[in-house]
LOKENU-345092 format. One record per residue (C-alpha): residue number from 1; residue in one letter; z, y, x. Coordinates in pm, whole numbers, plus 50000, padded with zeros to 5 digits. Example, Ala and Ser with C-alpha at 12.3 -4.5 7.8 and 13.67 -1.06 7.14 Angstrom:
# LOKENU-345092
R     i   aa       z       y       x
R     1    A   50780   49550   51230
R     2    S   50714   49894   51367
END
This chain:
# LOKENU-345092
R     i   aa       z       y       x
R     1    X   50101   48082   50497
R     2    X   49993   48295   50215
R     3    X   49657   48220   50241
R     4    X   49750   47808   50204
R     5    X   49965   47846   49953
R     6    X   49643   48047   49735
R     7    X   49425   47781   49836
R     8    X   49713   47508   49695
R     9    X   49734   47689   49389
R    10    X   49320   47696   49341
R    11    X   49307   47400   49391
R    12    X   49538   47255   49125
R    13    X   49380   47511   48887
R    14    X   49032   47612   48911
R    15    X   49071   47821   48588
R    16    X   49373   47948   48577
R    17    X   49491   48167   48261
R    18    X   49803   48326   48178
R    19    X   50134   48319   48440
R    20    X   49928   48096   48692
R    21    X   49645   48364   48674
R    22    X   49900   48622   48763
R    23    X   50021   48398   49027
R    24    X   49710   48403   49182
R    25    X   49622   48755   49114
R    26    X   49922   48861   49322
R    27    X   49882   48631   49586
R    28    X   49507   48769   49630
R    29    X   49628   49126   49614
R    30    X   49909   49047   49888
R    31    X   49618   48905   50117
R    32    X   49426   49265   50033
R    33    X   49157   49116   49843
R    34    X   49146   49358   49601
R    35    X   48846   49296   49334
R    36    X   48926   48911   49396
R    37    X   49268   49027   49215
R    38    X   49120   49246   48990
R    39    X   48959   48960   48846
R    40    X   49197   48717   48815
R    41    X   49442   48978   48654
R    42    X   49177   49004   48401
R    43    X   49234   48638   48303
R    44    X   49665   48708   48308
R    45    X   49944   48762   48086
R    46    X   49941   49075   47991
R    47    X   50270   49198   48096
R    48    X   50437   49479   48309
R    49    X   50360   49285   48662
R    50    X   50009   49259   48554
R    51    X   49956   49615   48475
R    52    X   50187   49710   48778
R    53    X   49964   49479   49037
R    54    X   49635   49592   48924
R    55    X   49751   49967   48938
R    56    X   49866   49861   49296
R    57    X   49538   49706   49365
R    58    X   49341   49988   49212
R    59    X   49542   50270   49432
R    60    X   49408   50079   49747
R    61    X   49089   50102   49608
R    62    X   49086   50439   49585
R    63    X   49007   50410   49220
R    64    X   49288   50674   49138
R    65    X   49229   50741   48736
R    66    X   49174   50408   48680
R    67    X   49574   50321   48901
R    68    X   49685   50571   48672
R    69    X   49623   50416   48354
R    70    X   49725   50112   48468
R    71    X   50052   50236   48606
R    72    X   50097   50376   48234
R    73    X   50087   50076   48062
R    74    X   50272   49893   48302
R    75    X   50560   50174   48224
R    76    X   50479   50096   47836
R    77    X   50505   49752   47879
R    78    X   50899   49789   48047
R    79    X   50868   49932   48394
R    80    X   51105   50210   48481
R    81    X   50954   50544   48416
R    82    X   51083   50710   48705
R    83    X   50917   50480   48941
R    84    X   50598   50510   48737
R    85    X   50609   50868   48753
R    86    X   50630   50917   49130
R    87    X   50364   50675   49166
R    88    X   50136   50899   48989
R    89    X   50281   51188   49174
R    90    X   50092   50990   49478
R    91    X   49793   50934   49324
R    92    X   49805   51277   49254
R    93    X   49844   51361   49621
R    94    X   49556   51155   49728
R    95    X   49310   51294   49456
R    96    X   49358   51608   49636
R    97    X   49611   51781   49346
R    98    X   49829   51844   49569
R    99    X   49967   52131   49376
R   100    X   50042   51884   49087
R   101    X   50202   51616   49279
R   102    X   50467   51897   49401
R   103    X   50496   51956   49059
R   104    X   50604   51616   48950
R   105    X   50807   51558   49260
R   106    X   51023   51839   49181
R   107    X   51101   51693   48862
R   108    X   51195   51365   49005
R   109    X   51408   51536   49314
R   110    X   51788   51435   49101
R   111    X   51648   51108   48983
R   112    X   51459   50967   49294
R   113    X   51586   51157   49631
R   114    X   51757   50921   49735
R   115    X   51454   50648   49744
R   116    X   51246   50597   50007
R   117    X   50946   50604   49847
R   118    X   51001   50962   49689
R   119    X   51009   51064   50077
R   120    X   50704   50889   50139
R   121    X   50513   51102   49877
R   122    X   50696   51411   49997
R   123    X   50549   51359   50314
R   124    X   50191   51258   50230
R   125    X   50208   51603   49988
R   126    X   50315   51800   50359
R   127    X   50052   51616   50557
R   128    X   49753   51708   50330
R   129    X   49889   52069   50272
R   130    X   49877   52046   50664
R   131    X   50276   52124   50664
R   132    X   50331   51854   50987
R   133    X   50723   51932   51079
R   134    X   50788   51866   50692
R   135    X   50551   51562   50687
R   136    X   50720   51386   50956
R   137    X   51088   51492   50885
R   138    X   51013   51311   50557
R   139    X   50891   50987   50661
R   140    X   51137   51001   50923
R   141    X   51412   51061   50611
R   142    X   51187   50795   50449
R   143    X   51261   50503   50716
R   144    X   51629   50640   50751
R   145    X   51685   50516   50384
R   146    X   51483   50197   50401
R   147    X   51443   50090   50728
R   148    X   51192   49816   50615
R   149    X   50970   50016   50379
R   150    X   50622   49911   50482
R   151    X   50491   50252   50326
R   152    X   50684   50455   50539
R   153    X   50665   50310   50843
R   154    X   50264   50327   50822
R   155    X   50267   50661   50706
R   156    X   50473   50770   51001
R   157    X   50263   50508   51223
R   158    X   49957   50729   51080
R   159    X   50088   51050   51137
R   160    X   50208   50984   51534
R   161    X   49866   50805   51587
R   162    X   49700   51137   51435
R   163    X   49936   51343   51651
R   164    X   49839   51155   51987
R   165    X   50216   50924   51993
R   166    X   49987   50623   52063
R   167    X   50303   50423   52154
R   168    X   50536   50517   51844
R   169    X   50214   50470   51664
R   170    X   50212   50107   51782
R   171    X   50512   50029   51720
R   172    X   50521   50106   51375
R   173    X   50232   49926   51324
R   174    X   50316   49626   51448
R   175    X   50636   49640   51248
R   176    X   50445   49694   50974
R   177    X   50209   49379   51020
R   178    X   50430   49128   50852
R   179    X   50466   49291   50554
R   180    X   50160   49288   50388
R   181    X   49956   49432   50200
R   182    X   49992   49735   50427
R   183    X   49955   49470   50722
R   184    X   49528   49485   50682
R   185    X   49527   49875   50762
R   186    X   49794   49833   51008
R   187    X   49617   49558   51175
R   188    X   49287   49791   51140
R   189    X   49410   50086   51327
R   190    X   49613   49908   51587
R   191    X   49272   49748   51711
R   192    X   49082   50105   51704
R   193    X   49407   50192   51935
R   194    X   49364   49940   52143
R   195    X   48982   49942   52124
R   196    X   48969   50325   52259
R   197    X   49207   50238   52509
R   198    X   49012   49946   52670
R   199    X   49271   49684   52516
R   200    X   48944   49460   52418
R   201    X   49157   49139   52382
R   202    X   49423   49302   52190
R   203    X   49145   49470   51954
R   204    X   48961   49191   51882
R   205    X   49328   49002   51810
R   206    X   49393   49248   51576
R   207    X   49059   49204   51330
R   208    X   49083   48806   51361
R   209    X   49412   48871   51182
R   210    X   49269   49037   50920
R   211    X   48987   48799   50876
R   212    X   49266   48502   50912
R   213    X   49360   48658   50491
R   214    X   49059   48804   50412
R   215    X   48743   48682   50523
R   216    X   48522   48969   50392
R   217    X   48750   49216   50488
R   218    X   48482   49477   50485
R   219    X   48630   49680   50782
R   220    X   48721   49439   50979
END
């Protein structure tokens, strides 16, 4: 569905500037084609979605400074400051500062503990630091507050594949395949499941879902 409706939208503007080039820019970042919608965001409005998407899109790329200066002038151009804040307390966390994330977590505790996503971070922070009870107790609290956050439920589908739950592990990565753009690495480590368990059908059902959105999926 997503993929027609980009294909729609191409079509009826092959050089799209402005709100259609955000449009589109989302759209390709929702169907994890990430420097497609780096791109396009180039050509956009430059406004707090913009900034917000390509910070989004740069996170998954693992292009962590470069998220972080994007998430700041999404925040100057209107977004809320606590939510850019604990998003750099992630990015933190996966540049390996784990220290400073902690730091910046404790300092959102009264304005964010009771969001799902400030759980989330708390438990990627405990899984690097290799604290596993805390890890999972905090996704788990993560999923008990928004019990249809796609972060959380991979996070905790991560943590019970790492931790040998294959079947909790599968669950929560199925749930999380319709909500993308988490579905791709869902997708992605439900066939290496199935794959090591002899599921070969399953496996290779998995990828063709990923290519379905994204072709050059790299991984897949």
């Amino acid at each position: 569905k997503l993929a027609s409706q980009l294909a729609k939208l191409q079509q009826a503007d092959p050089e799209p500037r402005g709100a259609a080039a955000l449009k589109i820019g989302i759209l390709l970042f929702t169907l994890t084609r990430f420097d497609d919608a780096l791109a396009m965001f180039a050509q956009a409005t430059d406004n707090r979605d913009r900034n917000w998407f390509q910070a989004m899109a740069l996170t998954h790329m693992k292009r962590y400074a470069d998220a972080a200066d994007a998430f700041g002038r999404a925040r100057d151009k209107g977004c809320d400051g606590a939510i850019v804040d604990l998003k750099l307390a992630e990015l933190a966390a996966l540049a390996d500062d784990t220290a400073g994330a902690t730091k910046m977590l404790k300092k959102l505790e009264k304005s964010m503990g009771a969001d799902a996503g400030y759980h989330c971070v708390l438990g990627l922070v405990a899984q690097l630091d290799g604290f596993s009870d805390d890890a999972f107790d905090a996704f788990e609290k993560a999923l008990e507050l928004d019990s249809d956050c796609a972060e959380a439920m991979f996070r905790l589908a991560y943590f019970c594949d790492l931790h040998g739950d294959e079947d909790r592990a599968l669950e929560l990565y199925d749930a999380c395949t319709s909500r993308p753009p988490v579905h791709a690495n869902a997708l992605l480590n439900m066939a290496i499941l199935h794959e090591d368990a002899g599921r070969y059908a399953k496996a290779v059902a998995a990828l063709d879902r990923i290519l379905a959105s994204n072709p050059n999926h790299a991984r897949a």
